[in-house]
C-alpha positions as a printed Julia matrix, in Angstrom:
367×3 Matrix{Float64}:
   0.0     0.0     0.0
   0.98    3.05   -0.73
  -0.01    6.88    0.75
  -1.3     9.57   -1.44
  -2.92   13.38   -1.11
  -6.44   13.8    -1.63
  -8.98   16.12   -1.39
  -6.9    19.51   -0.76
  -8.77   22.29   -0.12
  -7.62   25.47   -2.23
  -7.07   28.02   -0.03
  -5.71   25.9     3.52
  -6.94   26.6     6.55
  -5.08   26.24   10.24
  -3.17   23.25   10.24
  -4.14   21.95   13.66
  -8.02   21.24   12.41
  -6.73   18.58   10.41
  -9.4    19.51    7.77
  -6.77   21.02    4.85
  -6.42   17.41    2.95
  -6.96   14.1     3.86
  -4.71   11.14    2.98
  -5.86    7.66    1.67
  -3.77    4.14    1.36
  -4.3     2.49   -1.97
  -2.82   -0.43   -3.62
   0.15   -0.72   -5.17
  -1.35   -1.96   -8.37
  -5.5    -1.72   -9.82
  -7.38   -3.81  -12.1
  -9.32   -2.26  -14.99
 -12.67   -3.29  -14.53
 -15.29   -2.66  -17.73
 -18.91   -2.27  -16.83
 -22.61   -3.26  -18.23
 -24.28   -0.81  -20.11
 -27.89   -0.22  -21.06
 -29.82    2.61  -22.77
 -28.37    3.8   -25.8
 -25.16    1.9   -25.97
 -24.09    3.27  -29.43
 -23.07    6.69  -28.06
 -20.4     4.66  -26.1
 -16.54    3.06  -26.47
 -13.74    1.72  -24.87
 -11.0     4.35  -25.6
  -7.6     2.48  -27.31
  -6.06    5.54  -25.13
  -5.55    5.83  -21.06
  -7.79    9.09  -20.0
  -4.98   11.39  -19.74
  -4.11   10.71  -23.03
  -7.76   11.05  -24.38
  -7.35   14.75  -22.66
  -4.56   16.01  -24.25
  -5.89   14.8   -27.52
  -8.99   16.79  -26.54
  -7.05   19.87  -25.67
  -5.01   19.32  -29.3
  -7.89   20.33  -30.88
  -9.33   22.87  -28.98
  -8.01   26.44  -29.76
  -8.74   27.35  -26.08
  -7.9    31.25  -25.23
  -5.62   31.53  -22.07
  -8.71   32.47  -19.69
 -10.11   28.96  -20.85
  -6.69   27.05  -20.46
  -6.35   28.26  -17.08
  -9.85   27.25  -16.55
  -8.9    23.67  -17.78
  -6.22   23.32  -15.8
  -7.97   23.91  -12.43
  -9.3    21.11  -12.46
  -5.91   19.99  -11.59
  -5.97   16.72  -14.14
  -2.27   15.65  -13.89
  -2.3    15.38   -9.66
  -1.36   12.1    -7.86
  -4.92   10.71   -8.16
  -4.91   10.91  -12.06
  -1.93    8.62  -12.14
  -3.49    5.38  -10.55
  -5.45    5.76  -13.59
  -2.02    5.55  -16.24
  -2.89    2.36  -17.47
  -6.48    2.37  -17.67
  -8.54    2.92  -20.66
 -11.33    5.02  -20.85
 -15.07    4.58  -21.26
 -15.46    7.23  -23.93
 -19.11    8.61  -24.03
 -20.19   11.28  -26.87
 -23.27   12.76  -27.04
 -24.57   14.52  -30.07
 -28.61   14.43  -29.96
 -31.07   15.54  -27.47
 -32.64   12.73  -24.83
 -29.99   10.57  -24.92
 -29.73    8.19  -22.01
 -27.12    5.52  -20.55
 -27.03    3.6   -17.44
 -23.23    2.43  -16.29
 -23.36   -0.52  -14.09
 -19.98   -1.74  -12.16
 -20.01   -4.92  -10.59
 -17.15   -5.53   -8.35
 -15.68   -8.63   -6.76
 -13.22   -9.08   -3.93
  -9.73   -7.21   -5.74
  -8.69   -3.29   -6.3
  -9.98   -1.88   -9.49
  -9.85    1.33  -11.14
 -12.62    2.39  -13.68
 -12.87    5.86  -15.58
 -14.81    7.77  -17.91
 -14.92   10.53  -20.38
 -18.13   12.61  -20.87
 -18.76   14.79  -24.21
 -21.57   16.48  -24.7
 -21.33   18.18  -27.84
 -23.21   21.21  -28.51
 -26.86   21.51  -27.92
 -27.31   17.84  -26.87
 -28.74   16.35  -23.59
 -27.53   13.28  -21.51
 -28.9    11.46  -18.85
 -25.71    9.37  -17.18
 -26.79    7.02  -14.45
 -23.33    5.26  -13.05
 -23.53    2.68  -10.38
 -20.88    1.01   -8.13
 -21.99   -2.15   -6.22
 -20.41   -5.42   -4.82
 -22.17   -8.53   -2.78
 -23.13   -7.48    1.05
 -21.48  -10.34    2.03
 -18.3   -10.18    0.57
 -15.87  -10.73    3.4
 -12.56   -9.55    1.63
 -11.38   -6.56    1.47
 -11.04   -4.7    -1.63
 -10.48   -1.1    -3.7
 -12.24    0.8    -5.89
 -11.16    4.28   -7.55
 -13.34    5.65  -10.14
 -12.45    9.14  -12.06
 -15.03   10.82  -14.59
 -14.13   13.74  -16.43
 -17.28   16.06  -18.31
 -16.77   18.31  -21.13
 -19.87   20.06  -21.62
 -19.98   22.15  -25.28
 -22.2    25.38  -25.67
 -25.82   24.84  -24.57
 -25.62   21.06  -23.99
 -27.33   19.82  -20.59
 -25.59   16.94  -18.91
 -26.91   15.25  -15.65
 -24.87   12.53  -13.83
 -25.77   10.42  -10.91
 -23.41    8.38   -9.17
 -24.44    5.26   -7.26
 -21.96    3.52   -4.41
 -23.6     0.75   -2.53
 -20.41   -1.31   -1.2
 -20.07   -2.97    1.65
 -18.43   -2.51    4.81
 -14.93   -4.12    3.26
 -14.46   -2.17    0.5
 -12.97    1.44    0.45
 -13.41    4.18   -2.61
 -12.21    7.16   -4.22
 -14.44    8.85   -6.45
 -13.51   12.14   -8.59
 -15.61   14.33  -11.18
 -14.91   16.84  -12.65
 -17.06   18.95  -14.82
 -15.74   21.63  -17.35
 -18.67   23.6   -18.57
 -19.09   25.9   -22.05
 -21.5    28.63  -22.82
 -24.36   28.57  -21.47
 -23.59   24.49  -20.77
 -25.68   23.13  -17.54
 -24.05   20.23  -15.91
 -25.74   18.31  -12.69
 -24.13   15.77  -10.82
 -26.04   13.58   -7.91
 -24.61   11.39   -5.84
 -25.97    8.96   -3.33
 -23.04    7.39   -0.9
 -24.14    4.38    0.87
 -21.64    1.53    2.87
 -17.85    1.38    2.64
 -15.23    1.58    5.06
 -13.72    4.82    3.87
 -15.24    7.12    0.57
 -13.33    9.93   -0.7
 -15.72   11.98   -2.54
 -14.12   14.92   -4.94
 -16.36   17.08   -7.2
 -14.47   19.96   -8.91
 -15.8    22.16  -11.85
 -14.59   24.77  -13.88
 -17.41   27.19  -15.21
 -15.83   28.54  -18.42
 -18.08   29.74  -20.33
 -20.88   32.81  -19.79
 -23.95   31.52  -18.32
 -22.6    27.69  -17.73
 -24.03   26.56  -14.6
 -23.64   23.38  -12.64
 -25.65   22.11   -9.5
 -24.71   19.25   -7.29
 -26.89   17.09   -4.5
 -25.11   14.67   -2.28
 -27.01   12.34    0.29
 -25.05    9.41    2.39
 -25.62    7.53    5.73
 -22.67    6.76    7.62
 -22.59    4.3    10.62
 -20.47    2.33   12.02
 -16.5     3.17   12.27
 -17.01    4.01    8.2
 -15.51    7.42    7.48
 -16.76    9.91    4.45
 -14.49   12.43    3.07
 -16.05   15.08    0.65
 -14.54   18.34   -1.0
 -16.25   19.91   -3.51
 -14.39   23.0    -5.71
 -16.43   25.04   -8.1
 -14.25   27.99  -10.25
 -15.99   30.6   -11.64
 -14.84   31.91  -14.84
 -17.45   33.05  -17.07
 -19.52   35.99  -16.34
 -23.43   35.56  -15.19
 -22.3    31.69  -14.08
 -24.17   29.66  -11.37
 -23.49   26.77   -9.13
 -25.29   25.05   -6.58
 -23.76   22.59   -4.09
 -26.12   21.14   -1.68
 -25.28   17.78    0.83
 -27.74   16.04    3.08
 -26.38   12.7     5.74
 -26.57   11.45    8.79
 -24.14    9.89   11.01
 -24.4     7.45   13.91
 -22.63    5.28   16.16
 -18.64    6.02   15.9
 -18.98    7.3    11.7
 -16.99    9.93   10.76
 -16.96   12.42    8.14
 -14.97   15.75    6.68
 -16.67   17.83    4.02
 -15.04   20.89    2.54
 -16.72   22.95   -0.24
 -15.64   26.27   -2.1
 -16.78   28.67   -4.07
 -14.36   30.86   -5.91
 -15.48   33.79   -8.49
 -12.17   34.54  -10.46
 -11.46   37.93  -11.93
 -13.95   38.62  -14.84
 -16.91   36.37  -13.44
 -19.22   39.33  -12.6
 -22.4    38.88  -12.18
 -21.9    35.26  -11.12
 -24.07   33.68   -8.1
 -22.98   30.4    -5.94
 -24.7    28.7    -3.19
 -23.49   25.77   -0.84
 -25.75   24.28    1.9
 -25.42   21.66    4.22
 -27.63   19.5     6.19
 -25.72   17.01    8.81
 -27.8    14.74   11.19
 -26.28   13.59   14.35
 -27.68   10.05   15.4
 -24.84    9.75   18.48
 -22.7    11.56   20.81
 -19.56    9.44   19.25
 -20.07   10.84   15.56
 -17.46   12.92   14.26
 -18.8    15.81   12.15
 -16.31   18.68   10.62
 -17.8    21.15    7.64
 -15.3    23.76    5.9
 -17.38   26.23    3.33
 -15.2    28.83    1.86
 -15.9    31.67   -0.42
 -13.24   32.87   -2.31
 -13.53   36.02   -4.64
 -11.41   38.64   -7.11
 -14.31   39.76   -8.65
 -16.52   42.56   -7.14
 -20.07   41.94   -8.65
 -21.11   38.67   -7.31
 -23.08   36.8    -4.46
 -21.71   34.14   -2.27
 -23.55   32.16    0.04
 -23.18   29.34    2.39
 -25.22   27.96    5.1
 -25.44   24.78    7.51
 -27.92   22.95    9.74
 -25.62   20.31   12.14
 -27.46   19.09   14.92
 -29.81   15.94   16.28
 -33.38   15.74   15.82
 -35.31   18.05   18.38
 -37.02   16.78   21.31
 -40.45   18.85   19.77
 -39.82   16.16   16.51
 -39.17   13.31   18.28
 -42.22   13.83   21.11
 -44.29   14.49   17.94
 -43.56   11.44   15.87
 -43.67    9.4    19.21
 -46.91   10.65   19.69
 -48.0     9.2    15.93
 -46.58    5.25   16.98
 -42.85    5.91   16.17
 -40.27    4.31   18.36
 -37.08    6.3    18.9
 -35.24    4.2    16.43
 -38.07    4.2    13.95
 -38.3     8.35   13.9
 -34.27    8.61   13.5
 -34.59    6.32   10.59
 -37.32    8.01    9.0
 -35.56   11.33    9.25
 -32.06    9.29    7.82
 -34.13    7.98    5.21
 -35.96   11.46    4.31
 -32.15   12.53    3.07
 -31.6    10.32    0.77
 -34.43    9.99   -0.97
 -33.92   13.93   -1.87
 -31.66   12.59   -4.24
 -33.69    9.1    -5.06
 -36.27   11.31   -6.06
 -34.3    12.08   -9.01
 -33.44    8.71  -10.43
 -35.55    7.21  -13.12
 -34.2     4.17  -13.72
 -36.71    1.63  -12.18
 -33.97   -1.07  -11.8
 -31.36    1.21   -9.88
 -33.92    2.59   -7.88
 -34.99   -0.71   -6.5
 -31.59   -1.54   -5.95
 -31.54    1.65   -3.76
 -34.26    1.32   -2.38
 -33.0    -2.35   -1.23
 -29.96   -1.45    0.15
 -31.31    1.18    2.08
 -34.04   -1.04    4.03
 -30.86   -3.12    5.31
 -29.0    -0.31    6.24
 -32.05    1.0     8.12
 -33.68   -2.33    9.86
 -36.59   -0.22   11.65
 -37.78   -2.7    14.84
């Protein structure tokens, strides 16, 4: 095993809260692992190319102006993370039409595997991108999964991703996207973070072009000893762009879990609005909760806002649903359960709902 760098926050805080980075152990050596696909297959490949390589081709034949290269680059594509992924080739999705729809399925087995993907949406189309990560409950050995997806939204496309992890308690992840959006491109990205001994969650977008936009929903339920780490980075480039970052969870017994998000307006993103929000549930007084929202800004003509509700459910809530034939354990289920499905809502697939919707009822085994 080896020790990498993950997660850095942009602008560091003080040391001593241990919140600037976090640091994960990975294997020495992953396994490409190729997924099932449904919906309309033909808009996807296997790239002959590792994704870095796909990139710089992608760059090639761009004729990017130095605003938009330094955009690019924030997303900070050649850092530590980016090389476990060397020698592993690409799922290469291209979208050219409007309603397009694929659903990315990874089935994993005891072992350490590495997956990633490239998203274009060329201009004016639409994708719907549902990507799952799963492995048998029972599974007793131990295993790795690191998954990287990068988005390259054209003028005026609309892309929506939602990322599935339902592993279980033996299994740890690293998960990266990162979204670089066009004129006028919107880009969504929902995730739902469920199991696993340790997740390391990194969204990180780079809104290029005037008007691009990109909003983000995050739900997970952490118990046990399992420990989330999430850092979310949004750069704001264009003028008149938009991003909002919102994560629900709770946490009980000994879980832990860091979440840093920022906002940064860059010179010559006037008129430019970005909103992160937070909503923590505390199920235990052994929980470990720490939140870091920044705002960062050069640019004069912009609003900023961040906001957080940390806390356990009040005694008013809990006498009330008592009152209606809850138990204790029943009413702090319900309430863990009314945060994720904020983000099941969204997901249309019948099959990956149900699979949800399954692994939720054992995570949450009401008396």
């Amino acid at each position: 095993m080896k020790e990498i760098e993950i997660n850095k926050i942009p602008s560091p805080t003080w040391s001593w809260l241990k919140i600037n980075e976090s640091k994960a152990l990975i294997p020495e050596s992953l396994e490409e692992i190729r997924p099932e696909i449904r919906g309309n297959s033909e808009i996807s490949e296997f790239s002959s190319k590792s994704l870095s390589e796909d990139i710089k081709a992608f760059l090639d034949s761009k004729n990017f102006s130095s605003k938009e290269e330094e955009a690019f680059k924030s997303l900070s594509l050649s850092d530590a993370f980016s090389n476990l992924f060397s020698s592993t080739k690409a799922l290469s999705i291209e979208a050219c039409k409007k309603n397009q729809k694929l659903v990315v399925e990874y089935k994993l087995d005891k072992g350490n595997y590495s997956a990633s993907q490239l998203i274009r949406a060329k201009e004016g189309s639409q994708l719907s991108l549902t990507i799952l990560s799963e492995n048998n409950k029972d599974l007793s050995e131990a295993g790795f999964f690191c998954q990287e997806t990068l988005v390259l939204a054209e003028a005026n496309s609309q892309v929506t991703i939602n990322k599935i992890h339902l592993l279980n308690d033996n299994f740890t992840q690293i998960c990266s996207t990162k979204v670089f959006a066009e004129e006028n491109a919107s880009v969504t990205v929902n995730h739902i973070l469920l199991g696993a001994k340790a997740s390391f969650m990194e969204s990180r977008c780079a809104l290029s072009g005037y008007k691009s936009s990109f909003n983000s929903e995050l739900s997970y339920m952490a118990e046990k000893e399992e420990y989330k780490d999430i850092n979310y980075v949004v750069n704001h480039y264009g003028k008149k762009t938009e991003c909002n970052m919102s994560v629900y969870g709770t946490l009980r017994d000994k879980a832990v879990k860091d979440y840093r998000g920022t906002i940064d307006f860059k010179t010559g993103s006037s008129s430019s609005v970005g909103q992160e929000t937070e909503d923590a549930l505390l199920l235990s007084p052994l929980v470990k909760n720490n939140s870091l929202p920044v705002i960062l800004c050069t640019e004069e003509d912009v609003e900023g806002e961040h906001g957080a509700t940390i806390g356990r459910i009040s005694e008013d809530t809990l006498y009330y649903m008592q009152s209606r034939g809850f138990s204790k354990k029943q009413a702090e289920n319900a309430c863990a359960r009314a945060k994720i499905q904020r983000v099941l809502s969204k997901i249309d697939d019948e099959e990956i709902y149900q699979k949800i919707s399954d692994f939720m009822t054992s995570i949450f085994d009401e008396e």
